[in-house]
PDB file of N, CA, C, O and CB in Angstrom:
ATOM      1  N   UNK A   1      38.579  25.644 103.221  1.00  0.00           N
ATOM      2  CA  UNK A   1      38.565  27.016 102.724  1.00  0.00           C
ATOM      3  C   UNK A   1      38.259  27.941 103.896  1.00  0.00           C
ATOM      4  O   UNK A   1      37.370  27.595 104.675  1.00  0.00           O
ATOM      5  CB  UNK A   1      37.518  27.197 101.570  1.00  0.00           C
ATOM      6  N   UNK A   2      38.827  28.937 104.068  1.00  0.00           N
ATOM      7  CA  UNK A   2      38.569  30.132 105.173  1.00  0.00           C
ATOM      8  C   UNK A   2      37.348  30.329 105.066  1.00  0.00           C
ATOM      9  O   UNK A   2      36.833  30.100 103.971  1.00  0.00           O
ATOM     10  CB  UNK A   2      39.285  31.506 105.038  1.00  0.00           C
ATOM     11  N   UNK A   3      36.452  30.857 106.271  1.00  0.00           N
ATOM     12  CA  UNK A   3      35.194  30.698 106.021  1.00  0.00           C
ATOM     13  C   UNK A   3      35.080  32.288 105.189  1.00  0.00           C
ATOM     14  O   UNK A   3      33.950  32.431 104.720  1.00  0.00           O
ATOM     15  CB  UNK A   3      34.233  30.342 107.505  1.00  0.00           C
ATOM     16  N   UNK A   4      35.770  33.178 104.988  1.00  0.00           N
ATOM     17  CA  UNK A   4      35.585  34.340 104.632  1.00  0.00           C
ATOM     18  C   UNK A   4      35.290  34.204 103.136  1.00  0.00           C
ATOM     19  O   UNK A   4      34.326  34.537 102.448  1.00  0.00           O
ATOM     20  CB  UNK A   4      36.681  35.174 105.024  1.00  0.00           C
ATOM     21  N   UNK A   5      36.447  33.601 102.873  1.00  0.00           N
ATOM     22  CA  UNK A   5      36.821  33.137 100.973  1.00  0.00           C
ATOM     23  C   UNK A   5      35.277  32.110 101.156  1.00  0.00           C
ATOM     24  O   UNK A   5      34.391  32.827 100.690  1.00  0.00           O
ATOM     25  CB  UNK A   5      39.055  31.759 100.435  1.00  0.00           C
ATOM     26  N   UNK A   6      34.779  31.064 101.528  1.00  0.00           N
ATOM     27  CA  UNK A   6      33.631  30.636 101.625  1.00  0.00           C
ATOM     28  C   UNK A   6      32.619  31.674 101.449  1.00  0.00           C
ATOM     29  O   UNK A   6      32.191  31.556 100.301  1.00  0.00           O
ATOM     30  CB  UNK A   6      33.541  30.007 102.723  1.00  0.00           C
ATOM     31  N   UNK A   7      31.953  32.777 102.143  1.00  0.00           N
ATOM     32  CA  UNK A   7      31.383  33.522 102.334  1.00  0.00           C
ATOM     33  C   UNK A   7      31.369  33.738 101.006  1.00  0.00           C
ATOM     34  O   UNK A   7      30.491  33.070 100.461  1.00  0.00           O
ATOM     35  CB  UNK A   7      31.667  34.271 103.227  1.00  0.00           C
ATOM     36  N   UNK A   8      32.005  34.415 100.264  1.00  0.00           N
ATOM     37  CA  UNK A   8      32.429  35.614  98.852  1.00  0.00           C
ATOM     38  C   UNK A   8      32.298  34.180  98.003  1.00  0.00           C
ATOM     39  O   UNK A   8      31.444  34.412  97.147  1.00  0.00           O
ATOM     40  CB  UNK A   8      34.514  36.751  98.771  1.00  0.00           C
ATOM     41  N   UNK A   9      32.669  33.076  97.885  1.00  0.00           N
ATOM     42  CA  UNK A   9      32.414  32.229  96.886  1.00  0.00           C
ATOM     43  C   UNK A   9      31.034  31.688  96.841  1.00  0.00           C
ATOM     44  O   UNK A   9      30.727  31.331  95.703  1.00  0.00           O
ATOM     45  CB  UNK A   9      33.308  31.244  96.942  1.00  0.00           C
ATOM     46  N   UNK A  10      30.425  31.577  97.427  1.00  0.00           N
ATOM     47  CA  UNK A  10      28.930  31.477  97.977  1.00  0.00           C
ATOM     48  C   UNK A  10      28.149  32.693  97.339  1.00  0.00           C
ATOM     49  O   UNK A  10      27.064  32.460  96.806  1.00  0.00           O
ATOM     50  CB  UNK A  10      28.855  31.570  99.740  1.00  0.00           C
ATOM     51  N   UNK A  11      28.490  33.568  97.359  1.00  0.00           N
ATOM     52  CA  UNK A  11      28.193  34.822  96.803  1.00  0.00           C
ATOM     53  C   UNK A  11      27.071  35.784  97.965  1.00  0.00           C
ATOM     54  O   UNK A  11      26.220  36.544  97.504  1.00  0.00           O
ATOM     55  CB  UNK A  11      27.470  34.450  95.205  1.00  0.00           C
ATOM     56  N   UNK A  12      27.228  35.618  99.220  1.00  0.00           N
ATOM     57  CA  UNK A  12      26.993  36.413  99.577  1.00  0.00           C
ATOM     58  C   UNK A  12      28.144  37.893  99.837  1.00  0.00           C
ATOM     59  O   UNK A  12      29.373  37.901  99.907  1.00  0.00           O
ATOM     60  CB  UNK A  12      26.426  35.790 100.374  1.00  0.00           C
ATOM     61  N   UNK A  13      27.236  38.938  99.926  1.00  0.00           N
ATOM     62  CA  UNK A  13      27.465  40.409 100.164  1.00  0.00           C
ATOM     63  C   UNK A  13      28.138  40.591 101.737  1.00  0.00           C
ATOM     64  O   UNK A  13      27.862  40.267 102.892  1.00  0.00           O
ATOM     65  CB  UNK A  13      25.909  41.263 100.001  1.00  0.00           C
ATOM     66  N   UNK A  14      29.138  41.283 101.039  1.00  0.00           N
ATOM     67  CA  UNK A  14      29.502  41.931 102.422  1.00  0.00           C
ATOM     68  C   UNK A  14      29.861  43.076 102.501  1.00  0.00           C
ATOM     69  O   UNK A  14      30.950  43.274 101.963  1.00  0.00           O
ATOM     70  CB  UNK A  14      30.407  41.407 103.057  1.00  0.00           C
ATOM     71  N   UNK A  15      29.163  44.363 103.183  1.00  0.00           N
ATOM     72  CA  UNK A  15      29.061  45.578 103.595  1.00  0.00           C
ATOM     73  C   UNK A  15      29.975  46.187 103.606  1.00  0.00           C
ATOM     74  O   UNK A  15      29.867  47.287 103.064  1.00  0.00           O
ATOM     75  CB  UNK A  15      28.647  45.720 104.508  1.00  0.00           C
ATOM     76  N   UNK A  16      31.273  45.839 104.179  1.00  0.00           N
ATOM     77  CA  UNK A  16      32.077  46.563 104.744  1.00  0.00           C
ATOM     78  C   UNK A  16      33.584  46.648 103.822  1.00  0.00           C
ATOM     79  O   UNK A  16      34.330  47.627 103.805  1.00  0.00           O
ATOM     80  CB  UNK A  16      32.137  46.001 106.159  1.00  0.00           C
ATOM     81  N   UNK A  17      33.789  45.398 103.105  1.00  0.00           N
ATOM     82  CA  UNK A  17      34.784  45.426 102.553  1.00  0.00           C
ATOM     83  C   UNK A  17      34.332  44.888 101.239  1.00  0.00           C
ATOM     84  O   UNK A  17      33.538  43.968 101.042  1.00  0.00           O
ATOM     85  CB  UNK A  17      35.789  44.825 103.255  1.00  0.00           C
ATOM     86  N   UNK A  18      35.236  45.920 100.022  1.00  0.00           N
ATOM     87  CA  UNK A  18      34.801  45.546  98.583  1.00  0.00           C
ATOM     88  C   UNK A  18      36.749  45.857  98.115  1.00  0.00           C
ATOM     89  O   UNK A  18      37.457  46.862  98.046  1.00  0.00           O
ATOM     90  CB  UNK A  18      33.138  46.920  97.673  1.00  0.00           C
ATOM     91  N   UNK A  19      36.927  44.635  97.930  1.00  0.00           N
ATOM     92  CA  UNK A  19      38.377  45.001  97.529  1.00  0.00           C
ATOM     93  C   UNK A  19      38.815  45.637  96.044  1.00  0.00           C
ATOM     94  O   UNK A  19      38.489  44.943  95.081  1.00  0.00           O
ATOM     95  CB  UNK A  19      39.133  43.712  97.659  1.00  0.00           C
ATOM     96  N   UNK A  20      39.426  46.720  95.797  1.00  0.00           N
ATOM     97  CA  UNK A  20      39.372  47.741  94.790  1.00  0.00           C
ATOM     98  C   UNK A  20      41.123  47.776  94.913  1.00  0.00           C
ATOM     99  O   UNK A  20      41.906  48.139  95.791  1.00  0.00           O
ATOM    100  CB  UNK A  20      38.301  49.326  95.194  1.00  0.00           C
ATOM    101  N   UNK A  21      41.278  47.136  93.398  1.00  0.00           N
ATOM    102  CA  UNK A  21      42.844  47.802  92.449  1.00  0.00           C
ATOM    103  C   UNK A  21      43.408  49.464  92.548  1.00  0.00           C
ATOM    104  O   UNK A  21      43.086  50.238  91.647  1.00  0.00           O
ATOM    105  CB  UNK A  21      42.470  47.684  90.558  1.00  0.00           C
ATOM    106  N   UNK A  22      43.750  49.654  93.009  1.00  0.00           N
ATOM    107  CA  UNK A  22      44.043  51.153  92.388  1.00  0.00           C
ATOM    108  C   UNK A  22      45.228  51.331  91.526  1.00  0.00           C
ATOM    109  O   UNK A  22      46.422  51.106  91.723  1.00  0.00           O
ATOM    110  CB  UNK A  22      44.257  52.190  93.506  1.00  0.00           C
ATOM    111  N   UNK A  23      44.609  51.770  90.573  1.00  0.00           N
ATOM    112  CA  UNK A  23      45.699  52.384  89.433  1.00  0.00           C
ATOM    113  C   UNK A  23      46.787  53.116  89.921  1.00  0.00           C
ATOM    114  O   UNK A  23      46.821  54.260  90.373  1.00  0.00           O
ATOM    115  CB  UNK A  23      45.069  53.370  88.448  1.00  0.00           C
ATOM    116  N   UNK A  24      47.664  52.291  89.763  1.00  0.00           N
ATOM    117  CA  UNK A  24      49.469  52.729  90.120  1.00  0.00           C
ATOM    118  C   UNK A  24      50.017  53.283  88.487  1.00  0.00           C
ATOM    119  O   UNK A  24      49.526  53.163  87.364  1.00  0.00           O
ATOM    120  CB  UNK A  24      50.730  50.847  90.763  1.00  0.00           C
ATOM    121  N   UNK A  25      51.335  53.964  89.040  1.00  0.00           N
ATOM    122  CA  UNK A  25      52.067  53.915  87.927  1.00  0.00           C
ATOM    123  C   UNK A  25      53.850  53.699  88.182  1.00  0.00           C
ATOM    124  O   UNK A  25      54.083  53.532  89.379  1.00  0.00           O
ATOM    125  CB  UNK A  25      51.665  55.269  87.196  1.00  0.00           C
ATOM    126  N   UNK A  26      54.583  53.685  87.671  1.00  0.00           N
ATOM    127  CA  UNK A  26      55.922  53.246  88.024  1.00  0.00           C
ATOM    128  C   UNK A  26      56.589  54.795  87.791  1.00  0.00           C
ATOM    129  O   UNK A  26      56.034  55.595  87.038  1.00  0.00           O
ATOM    130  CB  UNK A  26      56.582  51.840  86.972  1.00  0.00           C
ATOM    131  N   UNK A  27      57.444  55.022  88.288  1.00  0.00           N
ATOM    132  CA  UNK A  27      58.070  56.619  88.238  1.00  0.00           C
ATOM    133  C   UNK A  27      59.638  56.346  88.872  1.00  0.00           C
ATOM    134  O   UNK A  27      60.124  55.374  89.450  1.00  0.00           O
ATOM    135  CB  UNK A  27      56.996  57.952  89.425  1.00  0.00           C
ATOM    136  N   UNK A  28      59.930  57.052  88.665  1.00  0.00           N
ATOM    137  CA  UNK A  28      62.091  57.345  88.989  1.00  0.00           C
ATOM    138  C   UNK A  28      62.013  58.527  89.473  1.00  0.00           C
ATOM    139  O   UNK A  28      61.439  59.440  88.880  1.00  0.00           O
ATOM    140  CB  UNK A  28      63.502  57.497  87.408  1.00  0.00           C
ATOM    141  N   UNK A  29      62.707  58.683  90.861  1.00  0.00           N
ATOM    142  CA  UNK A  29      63.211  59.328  91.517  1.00  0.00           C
ATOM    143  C   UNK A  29      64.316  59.789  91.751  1.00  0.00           C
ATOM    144  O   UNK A  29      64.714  59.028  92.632  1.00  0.00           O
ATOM    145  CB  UNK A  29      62.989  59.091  92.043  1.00  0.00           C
ATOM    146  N   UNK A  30      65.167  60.574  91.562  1.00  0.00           N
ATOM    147  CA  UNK A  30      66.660  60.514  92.119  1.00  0.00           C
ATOM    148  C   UNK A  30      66.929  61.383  93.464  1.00  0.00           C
ATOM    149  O   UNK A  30      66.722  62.592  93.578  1.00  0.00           O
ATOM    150  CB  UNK A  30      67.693  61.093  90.942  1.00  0.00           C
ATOM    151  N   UNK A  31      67.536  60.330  94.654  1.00  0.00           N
ATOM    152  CA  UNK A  31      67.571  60.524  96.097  1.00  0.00           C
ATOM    153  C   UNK A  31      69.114  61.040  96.304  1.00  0.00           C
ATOM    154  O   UNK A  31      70.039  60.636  95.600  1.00  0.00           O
ATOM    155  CB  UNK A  31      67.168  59.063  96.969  1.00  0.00           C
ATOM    156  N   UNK A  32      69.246  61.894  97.263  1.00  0.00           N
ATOM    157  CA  UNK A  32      70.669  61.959  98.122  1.00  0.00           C
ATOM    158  C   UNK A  32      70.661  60.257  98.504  1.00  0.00           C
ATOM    159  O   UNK A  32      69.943  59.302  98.801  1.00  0.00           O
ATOM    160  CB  UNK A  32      70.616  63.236  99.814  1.00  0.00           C
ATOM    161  N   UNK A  33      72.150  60.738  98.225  1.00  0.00           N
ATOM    162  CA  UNK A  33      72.870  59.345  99.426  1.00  0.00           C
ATOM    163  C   UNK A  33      72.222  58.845 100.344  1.00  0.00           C
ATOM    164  O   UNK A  33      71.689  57.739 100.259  1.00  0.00           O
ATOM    165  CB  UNK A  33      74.025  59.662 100.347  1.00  0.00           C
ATOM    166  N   UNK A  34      72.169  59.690 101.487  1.00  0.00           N
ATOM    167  CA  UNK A  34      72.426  59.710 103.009  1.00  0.00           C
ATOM    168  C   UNK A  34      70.656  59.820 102.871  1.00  0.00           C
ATOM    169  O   UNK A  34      70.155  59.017 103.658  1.00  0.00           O
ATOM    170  CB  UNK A  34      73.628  61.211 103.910  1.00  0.00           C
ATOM    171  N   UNK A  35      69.701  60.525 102.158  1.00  0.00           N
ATOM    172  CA  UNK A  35      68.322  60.276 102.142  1.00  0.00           C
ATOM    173  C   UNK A  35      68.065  59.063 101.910  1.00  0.00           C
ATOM    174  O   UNK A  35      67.260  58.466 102.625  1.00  0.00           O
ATOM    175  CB  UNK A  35      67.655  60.976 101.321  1.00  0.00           C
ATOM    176  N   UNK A  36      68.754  58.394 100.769  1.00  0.00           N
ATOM    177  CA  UNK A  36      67.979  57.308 100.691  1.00  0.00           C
ATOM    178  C   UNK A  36      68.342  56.128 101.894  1.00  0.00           C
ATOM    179  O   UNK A  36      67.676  55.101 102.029  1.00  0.00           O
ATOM    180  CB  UNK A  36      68.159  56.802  99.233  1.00  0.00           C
ATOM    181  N   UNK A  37      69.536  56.487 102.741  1.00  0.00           N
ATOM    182  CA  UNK A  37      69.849  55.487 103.494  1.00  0.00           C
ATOM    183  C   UNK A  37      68.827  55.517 104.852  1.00  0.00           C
ATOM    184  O   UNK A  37      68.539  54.537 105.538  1.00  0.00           O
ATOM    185  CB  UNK A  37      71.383  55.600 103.777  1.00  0.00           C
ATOM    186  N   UNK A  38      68.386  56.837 105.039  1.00  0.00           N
ATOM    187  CA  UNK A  38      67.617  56.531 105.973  1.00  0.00           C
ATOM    188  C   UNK A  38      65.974  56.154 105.744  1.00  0.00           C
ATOM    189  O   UNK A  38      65.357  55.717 106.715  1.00  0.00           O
ATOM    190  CB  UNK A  38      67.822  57.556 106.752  1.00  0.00           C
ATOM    191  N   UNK A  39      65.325  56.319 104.533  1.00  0.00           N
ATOM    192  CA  UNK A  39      64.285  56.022 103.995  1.00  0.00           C
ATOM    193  C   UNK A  39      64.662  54.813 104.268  1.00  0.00           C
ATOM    194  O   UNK A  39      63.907  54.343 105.119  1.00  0.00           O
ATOM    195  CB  UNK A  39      63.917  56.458 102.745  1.00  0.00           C
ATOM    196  N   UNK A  40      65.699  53.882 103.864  1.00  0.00           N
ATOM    197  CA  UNK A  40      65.878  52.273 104.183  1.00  0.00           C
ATOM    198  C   UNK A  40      65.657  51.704 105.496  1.00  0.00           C
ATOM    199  O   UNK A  40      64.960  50.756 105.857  1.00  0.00           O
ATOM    200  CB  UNK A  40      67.226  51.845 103.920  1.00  0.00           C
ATOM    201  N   UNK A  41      66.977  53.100 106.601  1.00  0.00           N
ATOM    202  CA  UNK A  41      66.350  52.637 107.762  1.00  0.00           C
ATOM    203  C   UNK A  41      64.982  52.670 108.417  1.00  0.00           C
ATOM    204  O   UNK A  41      64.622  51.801 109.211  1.00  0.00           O
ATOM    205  CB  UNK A  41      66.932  53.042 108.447  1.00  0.00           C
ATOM    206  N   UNK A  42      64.355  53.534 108.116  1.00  0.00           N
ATOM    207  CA  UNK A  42      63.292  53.762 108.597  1.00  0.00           C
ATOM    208  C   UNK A  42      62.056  52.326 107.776  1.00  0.00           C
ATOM    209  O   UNK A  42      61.098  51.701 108.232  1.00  0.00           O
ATOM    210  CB  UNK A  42      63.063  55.523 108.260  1.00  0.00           C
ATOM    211  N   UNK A  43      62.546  52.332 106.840  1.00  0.00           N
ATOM    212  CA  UNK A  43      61.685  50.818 105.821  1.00  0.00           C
ATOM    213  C   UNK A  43      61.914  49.684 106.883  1.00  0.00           C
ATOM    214  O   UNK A  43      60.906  49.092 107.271  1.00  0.00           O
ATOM    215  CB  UNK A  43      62.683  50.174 103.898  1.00  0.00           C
ATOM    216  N   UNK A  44      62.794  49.421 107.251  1.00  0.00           N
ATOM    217  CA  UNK A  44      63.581  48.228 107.687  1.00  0.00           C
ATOM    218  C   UNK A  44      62.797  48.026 109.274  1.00  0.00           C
ATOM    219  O   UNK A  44      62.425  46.964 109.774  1.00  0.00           O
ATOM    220  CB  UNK A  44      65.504  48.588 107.715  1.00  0.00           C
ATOM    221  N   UNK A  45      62.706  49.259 109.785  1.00  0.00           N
ATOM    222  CA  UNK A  45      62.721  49.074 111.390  1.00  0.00           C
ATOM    223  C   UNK A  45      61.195  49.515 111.510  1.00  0.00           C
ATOM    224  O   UNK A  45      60.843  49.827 112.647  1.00  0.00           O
ATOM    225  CB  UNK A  45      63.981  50.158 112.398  1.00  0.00           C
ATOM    226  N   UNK A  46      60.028  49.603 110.277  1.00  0.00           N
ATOM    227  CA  UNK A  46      58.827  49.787 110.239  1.00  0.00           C
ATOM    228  C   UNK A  46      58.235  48.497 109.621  1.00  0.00           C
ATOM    229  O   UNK A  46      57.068  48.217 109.897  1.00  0.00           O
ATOM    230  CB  UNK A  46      58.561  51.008 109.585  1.00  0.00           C
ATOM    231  N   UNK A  47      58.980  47.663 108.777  1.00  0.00           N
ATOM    232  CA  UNK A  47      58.536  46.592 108.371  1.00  0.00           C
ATOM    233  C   UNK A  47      57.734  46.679 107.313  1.00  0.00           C
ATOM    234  O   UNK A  47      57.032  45.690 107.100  1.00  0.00           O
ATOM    235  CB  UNK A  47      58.037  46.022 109.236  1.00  0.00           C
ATOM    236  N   UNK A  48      57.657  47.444 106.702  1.00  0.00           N
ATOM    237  CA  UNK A  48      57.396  48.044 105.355  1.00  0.00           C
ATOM    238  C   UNK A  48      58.145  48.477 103.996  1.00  0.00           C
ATOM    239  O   UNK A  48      59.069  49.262 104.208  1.00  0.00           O
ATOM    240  CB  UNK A  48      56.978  48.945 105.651  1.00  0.00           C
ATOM    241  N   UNK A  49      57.985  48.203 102.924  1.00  0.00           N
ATOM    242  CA  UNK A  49      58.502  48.512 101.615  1.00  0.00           C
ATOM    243  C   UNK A  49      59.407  49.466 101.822  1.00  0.00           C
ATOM    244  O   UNK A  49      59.372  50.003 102.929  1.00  0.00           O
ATOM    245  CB  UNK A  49      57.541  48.924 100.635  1.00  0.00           C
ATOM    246  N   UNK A  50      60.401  49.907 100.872  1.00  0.00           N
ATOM    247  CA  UNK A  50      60.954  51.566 100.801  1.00  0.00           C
ATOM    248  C   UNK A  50      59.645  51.787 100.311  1.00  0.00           C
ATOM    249  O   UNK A  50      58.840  52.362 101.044  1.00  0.00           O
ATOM    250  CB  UNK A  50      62.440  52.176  99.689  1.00  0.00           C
ATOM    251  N   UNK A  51      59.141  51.221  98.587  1.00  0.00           N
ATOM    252  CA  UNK A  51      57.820  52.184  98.408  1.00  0.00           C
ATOM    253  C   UNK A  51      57.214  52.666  98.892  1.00  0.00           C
ATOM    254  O   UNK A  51      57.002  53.878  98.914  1.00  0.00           O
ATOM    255  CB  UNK A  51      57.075  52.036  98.075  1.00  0.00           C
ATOM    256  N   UNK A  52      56.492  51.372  99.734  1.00  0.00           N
ATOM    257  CA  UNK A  52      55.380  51.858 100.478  1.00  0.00           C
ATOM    258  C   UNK A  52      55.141  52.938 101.576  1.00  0.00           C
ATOM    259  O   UNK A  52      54.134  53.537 101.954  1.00  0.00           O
ATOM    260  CB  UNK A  52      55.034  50.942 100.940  1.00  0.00           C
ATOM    261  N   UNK A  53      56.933  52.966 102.076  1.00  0.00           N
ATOM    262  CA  UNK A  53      57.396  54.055 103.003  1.00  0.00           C
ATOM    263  C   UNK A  53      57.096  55.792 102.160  1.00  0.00           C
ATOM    264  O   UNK A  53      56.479  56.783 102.550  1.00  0.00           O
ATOM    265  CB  UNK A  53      59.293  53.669 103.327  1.00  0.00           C
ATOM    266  N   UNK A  54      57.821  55.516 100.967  1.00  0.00           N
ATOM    267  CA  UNK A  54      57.964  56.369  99.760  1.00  0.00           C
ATOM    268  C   UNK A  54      56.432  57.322 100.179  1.00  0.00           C
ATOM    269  O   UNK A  54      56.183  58.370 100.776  1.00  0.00           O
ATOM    270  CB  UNK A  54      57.996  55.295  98.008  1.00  0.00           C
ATOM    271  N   UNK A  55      55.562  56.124  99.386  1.00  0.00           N
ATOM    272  CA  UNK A  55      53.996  56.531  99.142  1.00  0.00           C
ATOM    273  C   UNK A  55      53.350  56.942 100.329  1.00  0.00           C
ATOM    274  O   UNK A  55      52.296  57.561 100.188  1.00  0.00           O
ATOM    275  CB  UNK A  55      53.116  55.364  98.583  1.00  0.00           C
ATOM    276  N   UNK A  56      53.810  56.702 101.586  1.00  0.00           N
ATOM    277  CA  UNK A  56      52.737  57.228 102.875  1.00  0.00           C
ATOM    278  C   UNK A  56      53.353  58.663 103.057  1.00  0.00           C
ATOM    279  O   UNK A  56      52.853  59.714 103.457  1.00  0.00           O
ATOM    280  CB  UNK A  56      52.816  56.176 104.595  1.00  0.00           C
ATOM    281  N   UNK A  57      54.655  58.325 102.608  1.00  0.00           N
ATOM    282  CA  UNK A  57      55.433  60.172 103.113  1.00  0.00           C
ATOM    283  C   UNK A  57      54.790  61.398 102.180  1.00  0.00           C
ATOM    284  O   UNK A  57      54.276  62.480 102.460  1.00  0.00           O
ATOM    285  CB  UNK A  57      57.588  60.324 102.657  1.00  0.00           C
ATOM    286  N   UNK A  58      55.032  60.800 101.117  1.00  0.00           N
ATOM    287  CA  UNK A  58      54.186  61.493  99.970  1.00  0.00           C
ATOM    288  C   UNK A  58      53.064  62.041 100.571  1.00  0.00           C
ATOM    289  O   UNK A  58      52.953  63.250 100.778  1.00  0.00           O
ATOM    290  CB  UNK A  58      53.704  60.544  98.809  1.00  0.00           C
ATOM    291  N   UNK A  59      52.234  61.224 100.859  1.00  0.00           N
ATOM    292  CA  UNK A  59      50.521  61.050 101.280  1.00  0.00           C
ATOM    293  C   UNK A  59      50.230  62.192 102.045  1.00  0.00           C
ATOM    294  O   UNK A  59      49.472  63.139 101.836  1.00  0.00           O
ATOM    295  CB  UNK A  59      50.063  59.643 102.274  1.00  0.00           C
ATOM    296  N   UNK A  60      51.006  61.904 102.997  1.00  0.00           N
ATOM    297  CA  UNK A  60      51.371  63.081 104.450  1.00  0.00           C
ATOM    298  C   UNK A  60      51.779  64.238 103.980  1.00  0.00           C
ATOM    299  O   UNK A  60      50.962  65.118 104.249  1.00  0.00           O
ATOM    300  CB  UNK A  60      52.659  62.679 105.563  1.00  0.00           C
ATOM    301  N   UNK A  61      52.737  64.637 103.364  1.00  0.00           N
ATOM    302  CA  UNK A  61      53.428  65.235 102.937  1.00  0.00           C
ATOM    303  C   UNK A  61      52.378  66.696 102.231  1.00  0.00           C
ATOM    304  O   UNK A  61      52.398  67.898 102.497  1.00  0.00           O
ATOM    305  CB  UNK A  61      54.269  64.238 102.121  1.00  0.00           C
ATOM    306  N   UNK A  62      51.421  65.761 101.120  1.00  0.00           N
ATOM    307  CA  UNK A  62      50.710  66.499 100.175  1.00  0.00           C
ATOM    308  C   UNK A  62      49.167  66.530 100.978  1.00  0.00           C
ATOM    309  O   UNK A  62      48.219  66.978 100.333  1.00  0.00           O
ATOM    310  CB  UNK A  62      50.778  65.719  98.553  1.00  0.00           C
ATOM    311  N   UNK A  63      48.925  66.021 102.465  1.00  0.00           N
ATOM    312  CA  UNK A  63      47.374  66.149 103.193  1.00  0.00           C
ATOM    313  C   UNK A  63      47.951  67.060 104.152  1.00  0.00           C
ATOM    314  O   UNK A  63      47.098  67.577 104.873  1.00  0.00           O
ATOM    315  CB  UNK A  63      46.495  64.619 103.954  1.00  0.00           C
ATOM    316  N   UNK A  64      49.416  67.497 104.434  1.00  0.00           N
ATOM    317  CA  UNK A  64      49.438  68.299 105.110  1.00  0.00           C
ATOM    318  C   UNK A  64      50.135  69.897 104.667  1.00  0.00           C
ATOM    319  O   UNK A  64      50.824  70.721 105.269  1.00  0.00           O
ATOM    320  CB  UNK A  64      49.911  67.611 106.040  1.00  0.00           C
ATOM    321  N   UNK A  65      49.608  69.818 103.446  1.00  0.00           N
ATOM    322  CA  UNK A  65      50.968  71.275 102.905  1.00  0.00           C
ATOM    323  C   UNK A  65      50.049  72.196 103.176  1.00  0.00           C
ATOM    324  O   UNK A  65      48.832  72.072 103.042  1.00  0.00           O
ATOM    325  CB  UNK A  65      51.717  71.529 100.940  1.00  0.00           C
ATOM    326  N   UNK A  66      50.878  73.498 103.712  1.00  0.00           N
ATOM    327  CA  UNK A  66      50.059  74.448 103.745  1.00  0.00           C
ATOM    328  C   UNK A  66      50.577  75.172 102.772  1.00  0.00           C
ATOM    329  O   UNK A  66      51.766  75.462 102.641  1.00  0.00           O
ATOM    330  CB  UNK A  66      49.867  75.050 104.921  1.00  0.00           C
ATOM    331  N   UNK A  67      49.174  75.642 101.683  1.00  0.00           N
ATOM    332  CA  UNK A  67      49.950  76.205 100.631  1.00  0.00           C
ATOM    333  C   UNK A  67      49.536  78.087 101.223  1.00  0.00           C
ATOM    334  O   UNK A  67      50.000  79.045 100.604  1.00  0.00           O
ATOM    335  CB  UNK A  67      49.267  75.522  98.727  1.00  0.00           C
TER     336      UNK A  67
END
């Protein structure tokens, strides 16, 4: 067993990391063509989901709006 998974089955505490679910939900989008092709490229050549690409642009998107 990894000594980490050891650690946490043992039941000691650890400070720094407490792993937490976050409540998702599923949603539909409708993309341009040519948008969604480069959301792919950019997925593809980052090594990451489209979602997950999706969800960081978002992220950025809405920590940086100036309203």
């Amino acid at each position: 067993m990894h000594p980490i998974l050891n650690t946490i089955v043992k039941g000691a505490k650890m400070n720094e990391f407490k792993p937490v679910k976050q409540e998702k939900t599923v949603i539909s989008i409708r993309l341009d063509v040519e948008m969604l092709k480069a959301v792919d490229e950019v997925s593809a050549k980052t090594d990451i989901s489209r979602n997950e690409l999706i969800v960081q642009c978002i992220d950025y998107a809405l920590k940086n709006f100036k309203h």
